[in-house]
N, C-alpha and C positions, 0 to 999 in steps of 0.2 A: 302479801308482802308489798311494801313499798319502793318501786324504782325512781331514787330522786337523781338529780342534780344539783351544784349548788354553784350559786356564786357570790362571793364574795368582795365588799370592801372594805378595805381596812386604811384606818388613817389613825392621824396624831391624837385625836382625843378621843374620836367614837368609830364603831363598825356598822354594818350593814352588809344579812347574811338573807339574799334570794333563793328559796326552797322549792322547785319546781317538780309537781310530780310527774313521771315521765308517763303514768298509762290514765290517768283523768283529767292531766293537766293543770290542776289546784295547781294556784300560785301562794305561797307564804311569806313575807317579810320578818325578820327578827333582829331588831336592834340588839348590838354588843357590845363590847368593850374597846380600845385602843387597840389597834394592832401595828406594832411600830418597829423596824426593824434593828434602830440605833435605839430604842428605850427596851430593849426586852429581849429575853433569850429564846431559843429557839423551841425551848422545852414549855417554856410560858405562853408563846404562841400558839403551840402544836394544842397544849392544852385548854386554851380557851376556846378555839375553833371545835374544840370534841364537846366542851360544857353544852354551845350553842347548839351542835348539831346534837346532843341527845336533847336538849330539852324541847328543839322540833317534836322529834318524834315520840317521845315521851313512854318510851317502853315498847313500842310497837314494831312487829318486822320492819327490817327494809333493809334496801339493799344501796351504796351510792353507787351510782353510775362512771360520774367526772364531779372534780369540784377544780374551779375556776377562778383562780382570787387574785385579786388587785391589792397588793400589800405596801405601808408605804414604805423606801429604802429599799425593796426587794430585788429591784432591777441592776442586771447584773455583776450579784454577786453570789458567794460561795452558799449564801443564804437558802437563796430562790430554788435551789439544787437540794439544799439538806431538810429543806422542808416541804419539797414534792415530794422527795422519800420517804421522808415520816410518815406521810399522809397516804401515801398509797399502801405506803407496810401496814397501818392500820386498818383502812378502807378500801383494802384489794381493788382500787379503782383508778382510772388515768385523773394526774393529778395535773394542771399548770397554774404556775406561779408566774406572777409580773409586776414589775413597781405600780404601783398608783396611777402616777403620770402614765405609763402605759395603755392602762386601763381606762382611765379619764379620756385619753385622745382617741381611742379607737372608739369608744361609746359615742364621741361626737363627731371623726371625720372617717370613721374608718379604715380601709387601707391604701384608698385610692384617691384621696382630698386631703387637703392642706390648708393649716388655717394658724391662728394662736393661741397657746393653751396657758391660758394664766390662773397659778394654783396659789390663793393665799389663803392660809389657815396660820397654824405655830408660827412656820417658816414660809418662805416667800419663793418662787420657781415656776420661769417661762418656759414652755416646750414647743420648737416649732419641727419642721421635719426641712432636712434639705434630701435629695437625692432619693433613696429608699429607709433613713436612718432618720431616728428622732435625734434632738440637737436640745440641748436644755443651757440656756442662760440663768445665770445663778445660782441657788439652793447650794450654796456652802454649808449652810448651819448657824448653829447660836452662835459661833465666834465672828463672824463676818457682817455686813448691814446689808440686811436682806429688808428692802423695799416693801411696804404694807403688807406688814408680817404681824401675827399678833404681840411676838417678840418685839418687834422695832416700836412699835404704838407703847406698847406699853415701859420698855426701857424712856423713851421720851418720857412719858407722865411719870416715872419714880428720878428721872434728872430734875425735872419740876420741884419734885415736893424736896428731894435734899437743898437744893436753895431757897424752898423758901421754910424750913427750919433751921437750915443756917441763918438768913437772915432774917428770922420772926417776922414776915410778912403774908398770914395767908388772905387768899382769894378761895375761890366758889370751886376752883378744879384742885387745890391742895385738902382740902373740908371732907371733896367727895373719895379722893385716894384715901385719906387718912379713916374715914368711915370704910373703906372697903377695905382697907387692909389691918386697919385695927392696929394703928399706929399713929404716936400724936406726939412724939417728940424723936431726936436724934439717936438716944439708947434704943429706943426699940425698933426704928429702921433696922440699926447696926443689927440688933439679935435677929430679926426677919430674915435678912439679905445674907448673916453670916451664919445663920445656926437654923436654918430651916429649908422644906423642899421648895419652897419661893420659886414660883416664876413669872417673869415680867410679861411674858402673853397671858398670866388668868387676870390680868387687870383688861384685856383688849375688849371684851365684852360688856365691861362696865363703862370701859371709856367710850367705846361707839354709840352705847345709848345715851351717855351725858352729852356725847357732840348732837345727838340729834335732839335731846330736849334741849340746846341752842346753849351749851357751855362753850364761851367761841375760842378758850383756848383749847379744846379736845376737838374742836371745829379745826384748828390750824392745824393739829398735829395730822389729825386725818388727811387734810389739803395737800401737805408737804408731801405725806408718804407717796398719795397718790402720781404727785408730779414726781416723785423719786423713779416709780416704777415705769412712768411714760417715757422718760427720759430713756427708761434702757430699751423701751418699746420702739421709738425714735430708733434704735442704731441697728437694731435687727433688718441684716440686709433682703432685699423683695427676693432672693433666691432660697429664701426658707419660707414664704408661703407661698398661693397663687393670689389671694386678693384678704384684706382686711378684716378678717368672720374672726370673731378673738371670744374663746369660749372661756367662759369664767366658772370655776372650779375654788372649793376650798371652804372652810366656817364663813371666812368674814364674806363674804358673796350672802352669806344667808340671811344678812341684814338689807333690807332695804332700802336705808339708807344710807350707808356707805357704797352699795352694787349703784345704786343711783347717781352719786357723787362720782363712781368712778368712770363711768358709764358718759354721763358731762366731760368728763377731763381727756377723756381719751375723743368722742367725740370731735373736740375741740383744735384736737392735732389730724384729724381721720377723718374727714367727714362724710365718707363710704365706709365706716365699718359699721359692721352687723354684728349682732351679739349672740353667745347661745348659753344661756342659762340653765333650765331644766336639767336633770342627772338624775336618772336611776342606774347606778354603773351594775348594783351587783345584780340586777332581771341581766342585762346587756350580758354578762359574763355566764347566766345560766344558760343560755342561750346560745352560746357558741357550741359548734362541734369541731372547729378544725380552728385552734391557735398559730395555727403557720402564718395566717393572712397579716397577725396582727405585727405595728412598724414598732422595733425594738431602739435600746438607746446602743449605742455601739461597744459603750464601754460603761 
């Protein structure tokens, strides 16, 4: 019989499930699905986390140990609570649950360092720690302007293209929306934006790589955001970190060129920050045996 662990991340578009066997030490990786606490219910969750972990083991004993997951939205609320119970009522085993950022932070400063945790993917969210508590600047959500979010990029390039089918003027960045979204006049915006699951970050993927094959208005949009998110970086008082290490978490980080571009911008305000890229959170979380250490959000 197998004794695993597991750990767990889960974010906005995709998962990441770490399978450690506890008596040979085999390490597994399995890509998953979205695990998202405002997109999905508790029962949707419970159940995708069981698809992953039987298709681990694939019929064979075993036993889990702990499973340890970094969920995103998870941090607390009534959530984090009703889905360690699940999971343990199922998996007779100790369960912890903790948001993302949570998890993100502890994997790179642990519980005794301080630094800045800038998470852009969907949505946009700094995490620094003052005192013994983590402290998050922004991450409202879609309703609010959340700074180099896939949301914000991509909202910008669909204001684009409504002016310039209002005023019949395209260019090389209205050509590449209207081919990506499969829309070439005013009516079928409207039907897209008003009668479909449309969302304005699955365009942020497409637009980062037209700004890097040198489309310079997807070039600006990227620039702007950038300087959006330094600006809030700028007001984050020195008593929430101990020195400039800004660890960069999230999809759009996974482009090269935009991590590079922002990487420049921040530089440019900082010229002692260090950067920490690399992230395997869900080994980090299989890994743990005592969740106390790890610094929580307060509310």
């Amino acid at each position: 019989m197998m004794n695993i662990q597991i750990g767990i991340e889960g974010g906005g578009s995709s998962s990441l499930f770490f399978f450690r066997d506890l008596d040979t030490g085999d390490q597994t990786r399995i890509a998953g699905p979205a695990l998202q606490m405002s997109e999905s219910d508790l029962a949707t969750i419970t159940e995708a986390i069981h698809q992953i972990i039987q298709s681990f083991t694939n019929k064979r004993a075993y036993s889990v140990k702990r499973i340890c997951g970094g969920i995103s939205g998870a941090g607390g609320s009534g959530f984090r609570l009703d889905l360690e119970n699940k999971l343990s009522q199922k998996y007779g085993c100790e369960v912890d649950i903790m948001s993302d950022a949570e998890a993100t932070w502890f994997h790179h400063f642990g519980h005794d360092k301080r630094g800045i945790l800038c998470i852009n993917g969907t949505g946009s969210v700094i995490v620094t720690k003052r005192e013994h508590q983590l402290k998050t600047y922004g991450g409202y959500g879609p309703q609010s302007y959340e700074p180099l979010s896939g949301r914000e990029i991509g909202r910008k390039a669909i204001n684009h293209l409504m002016q310039v089918l209002d005023f019949e003027k395209k260019d090389d960045a209205a050509l590449i929306l209207m081919k990506k979204m499969g829309v070439y006049n005013r009516k079928e915006l409207l039907s897209l934006l008003y009668h479909s699951d449309f969302k304005p970050s699955d365009l942020a993927k497409s637009i980062i790589e037209s700004a890097e094959d040198s489309c310079e208005f997807f070039q600006n949009i990227i620039t702007s955001e950038i300087k959006g998110l330094i600006q809030i970086l700028k007001k984050i008082p020195p008593a929430d970190y101990d020195k400039h290490v800004f660890a960069l978490h999230g999809g759009l980080h996974s482009n090269d060129y935009l991590r590079k571009q922002f990487i420049r911008g921040v530089l440019n305000e900082f010229n002692d920050a260090e950067f920490l890229v690399d992230a395997d959170i869900s080994k980090t979380l299989a890994f743990i045996s005592d969740t106390s250490i790890i610094p929580r959000f307060t509310s």
